[in-house]
C-alpha positions, 0 to 999 in steps of 0.5 A, a space after each residue: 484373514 491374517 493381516 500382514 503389518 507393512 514391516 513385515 512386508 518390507 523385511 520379506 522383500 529385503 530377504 527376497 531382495 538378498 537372494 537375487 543379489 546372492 545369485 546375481 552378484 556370482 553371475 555378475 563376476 562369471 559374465 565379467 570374468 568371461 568377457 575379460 578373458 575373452 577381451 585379453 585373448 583377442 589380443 585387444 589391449 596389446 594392440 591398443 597400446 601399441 597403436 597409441 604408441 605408434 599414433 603418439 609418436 607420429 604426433 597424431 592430433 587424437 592418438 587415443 581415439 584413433 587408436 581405438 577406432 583402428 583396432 575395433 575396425 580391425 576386430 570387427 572387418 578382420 576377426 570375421 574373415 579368419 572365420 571363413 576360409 576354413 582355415 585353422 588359426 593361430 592367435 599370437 597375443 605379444 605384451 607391449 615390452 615384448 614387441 617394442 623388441 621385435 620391432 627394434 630387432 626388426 628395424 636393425 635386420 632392414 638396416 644391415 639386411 640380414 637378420 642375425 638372430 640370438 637366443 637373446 631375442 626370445 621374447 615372452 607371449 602367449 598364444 592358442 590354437 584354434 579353441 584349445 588352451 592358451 599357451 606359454 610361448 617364448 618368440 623371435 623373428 626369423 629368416 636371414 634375409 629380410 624378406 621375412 621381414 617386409 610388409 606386416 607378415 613378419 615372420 616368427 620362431 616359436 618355443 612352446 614353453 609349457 612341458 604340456 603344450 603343443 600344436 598339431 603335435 609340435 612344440 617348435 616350429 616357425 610362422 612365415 609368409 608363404 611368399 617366403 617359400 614360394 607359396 603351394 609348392 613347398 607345400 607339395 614338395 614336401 608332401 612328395 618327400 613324405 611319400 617317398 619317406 624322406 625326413 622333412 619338416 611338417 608343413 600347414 597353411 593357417 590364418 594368423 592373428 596377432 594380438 587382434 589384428 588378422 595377419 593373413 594366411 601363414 605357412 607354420 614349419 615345424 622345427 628339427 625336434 624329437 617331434 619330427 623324428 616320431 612323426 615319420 617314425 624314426 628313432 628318437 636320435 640327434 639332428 645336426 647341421 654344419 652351424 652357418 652363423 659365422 657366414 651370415 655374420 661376414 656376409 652382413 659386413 658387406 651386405 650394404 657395400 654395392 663395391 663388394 657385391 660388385 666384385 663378388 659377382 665377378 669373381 666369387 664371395 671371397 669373404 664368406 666362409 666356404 665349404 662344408 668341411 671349414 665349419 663346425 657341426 652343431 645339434 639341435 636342441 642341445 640342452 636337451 642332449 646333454 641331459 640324455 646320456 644315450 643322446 650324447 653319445 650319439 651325437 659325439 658318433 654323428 658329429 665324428 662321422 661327419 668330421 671323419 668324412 669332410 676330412 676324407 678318412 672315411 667312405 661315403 658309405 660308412 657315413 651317409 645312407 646313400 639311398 636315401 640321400 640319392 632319393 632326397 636329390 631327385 626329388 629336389 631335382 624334380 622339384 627345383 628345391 634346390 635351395 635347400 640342398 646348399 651345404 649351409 641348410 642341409 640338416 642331417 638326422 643319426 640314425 641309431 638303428 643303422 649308424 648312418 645319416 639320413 638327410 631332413 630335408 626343408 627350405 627347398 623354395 620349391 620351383 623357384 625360377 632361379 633353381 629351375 634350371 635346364 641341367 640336372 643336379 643344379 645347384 648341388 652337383 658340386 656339393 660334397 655330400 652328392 659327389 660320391 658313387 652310392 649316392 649319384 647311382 641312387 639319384 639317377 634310379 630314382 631320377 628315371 623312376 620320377 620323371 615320367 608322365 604317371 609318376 606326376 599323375 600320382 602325385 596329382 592323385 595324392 594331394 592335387 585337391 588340396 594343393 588347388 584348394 589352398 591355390 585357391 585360398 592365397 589367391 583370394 586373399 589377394 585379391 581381397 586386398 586389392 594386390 595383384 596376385 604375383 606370378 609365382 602363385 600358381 598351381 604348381 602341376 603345369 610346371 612341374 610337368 614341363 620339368 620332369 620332361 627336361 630332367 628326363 631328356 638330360 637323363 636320355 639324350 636324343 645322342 648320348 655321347 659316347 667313349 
């Protein structure tokens, strides 16, 4: 029998003590590493801090403590429920730097009541979607009016950084409230368009959570990009618009001033810029253009085109595809998105194939009360863009071909269950939180019929007039 002296067996134990500490240590760091990824995405530490800068400025007795309860309140009640609804999600992790400016931008905008936005307001963050890779994003606040700025569904444009990276096929869009744009029915608006082969942006309802903290359903909108135009199947090509910026920064001289808010409603807003033709044309994405010897030619024909138009040395249609821009206005029309067909968001995409300009179609606000009018081309029958021959004779044709009781049943068809699952979805949140559910979150069907028989009996009168 070999005897084993007590040294030995202390030296195996230590050789066998090293090995577990060999396998150990590396799953020690792995299992750290993890958990300190996972606590960075979630967005935790921004939060904290940025909680404990609120509660230390509000001279909180027990900042700290309060701070750290808050937020784990906030991950255990609120990260649970972006789980349940089914519901893509949007994590947006924002340094601490990076929100003390869009929380100075934000006090700003509330107290001029516009928001008057430069690139300068981009601010760096990262950001994934759903489980996929976190991305580099640069962000800012967005809307002119306030609205998009109330409550805690602020509202954000996103630049996707990264030459790789995307979401749902896109590299710019923006994040908003759904209240902004009139909750399900822009949704739907859009989706009409779509079927009709109207350019527009894509559109998605989505659960945001921003640095920890569950923000609700959000509808993204994707921005005007060399995405949009390959989604719908157009030509790479130029996006123009008539730049509004000059109007916002007048209108945000008087915002405040009931005198001159007064006086505009009597007698107009004599001190904005008026009128299409009083502007310059812009591009979107115009670095990008100057890069591409192709695009910039196109864009210096777009931009002539349209000069050449609004200073009337050339016909409508020489510059603008009638047919589609009189299917774009009555789909509005059907649609009271009229909102979107003012001059200063109209967007127009040059069509290299036919040498002509398409509208792309967003922010209708679709079946806002305001806009849902008793009266046929309200509010753009005046717009300069709509008053020409080719583009009223396509309106009307598609006007009498839209508004009728099986067309609307075709659209319920297309997409009405989604339209009530995502009624649905807004309504109980809500609810859950205890708000009332305002009125203009309904299902859109009921109202959209009782508009198509109004735009249907302006276009056929019981006693039509006659010369």
């Amino acid at each position: 029998m070999k005897v084993i002296s007590p040294q030995k067996k202390r030296e195996k134990r230590a050789e066998i003590d090293k090995k577990w500490i060999y396998i150990a240590f590396p799953l020690l760091t792995i299992i750290v590493f993890l958990g300190g990824m996972f606590f960075y995405r979630s967005g935790y530490p921004s939060t904290l801090l940025l909680k404990i800068h609120n509660l230390s400025s509000a001279d909180s007795e027990f900042p700290i403590s309060d701070a750290v309860s808050e937020v784990r309140d906030d991950l255990r009640t609120e990260l649970a429920l972006y789980q349940s609804n089914g519901l893509p999600t949007v994590f947006l992790d924002i340094p601490f730097d990076s929100m003390m400016q869009i929380e100075e931008k934000r006090d700003e905008a509330l107290g001029v009541g516009i928001l008057l936005s430069s690139d300068d307001d981009y601010v760096p963050a990262t950001m994934h979607y759903n489980d996929e890779q976190t991305l580099d994003v640069k962000l800012r606040l967005k809307g002119d009016w306030v609205d998009h700025l109330e409550g805690d569904k602020w509202s954000f444009r996103i630049h996707i950084t990264e030459d790789d990276g995307a979401v749902l096929g896109m590299r710019r869009f923006s994040l908003q409230a759904p209240e902004t744009r009139n909750f399900v029915s822009e949704w739907a608006y859009h989706q009409n368009l779509f079927l009709e082969d109207i350019l527009t942006t894509r559109y998605f309802f989505l659960n945001v959570v921003v640095n920890g903290e569950h923000k609700g359903i959000y509808a993204l909108e994707e921005s005007f990009t060399e995405d949009l135009l390959e989604s719908q199947n157009r030509r790479e090509g130029v996006i123009i618009r008539l730049d509004e910026d000059q109007m916002w920064a007048n209108r945000a001289l008087f915002e405040k001033d009931d005198l001159f808010e007064a006086a505009a409603s009597y007698i107009g807003f004599f001190w904005q810029t008026e009128g299409a033709q009083y502007n310059e044309i812009t591009p979107f994405r115009g670095n990008r253009i100057d890069r591409n010897e192709v695009l910039s030619e196109e864009l210096e024909k777009a931009i002539e085109l349209l000069y050449s138009f609004n200073r009337g040395e050339i016909s409508a249609n020489q510059v603008l595809d009638e047919k589609l821009w009189g299917r774009y206005y009555a789909i509005t029309d059907l649609w009271a998105a009229g909102h979107g067909a003012i001059w200063h968001n109209e967007r127009f995409y040059y069509n290299p194939l036919t040498g002509l300009l398409e509208p792309v179609a967003f922010d209708g606000v679709a079946l806002s009360s305001f806009y849902n009018k008793n009266e046929l081309a309200f509010p753009f029958s005046k717009e300069v863009f709509f008053n020409t021959p080719g583009v009223q004779k396509a309106y009307l044709e598609t006007l009498e071909r839209i508004t009728t009781p099986e067309y609307i049943e075709m659209l319920k068809k297309e997409f009405g269950d989604e339209v009530g699952e995502y009624y649905s979805l807004l309504v109980k949140e809500y609810e859950s939180k205890n708000i009332p559910v305002p009125p203009l979150l309904k299902s859109p069907w009921e109202t959209l019929s009782l508009r198509s028989d109004i735009l249907s009996r302006n276009l056929n009168p019981a006693q039509p007039i006659r010369g």
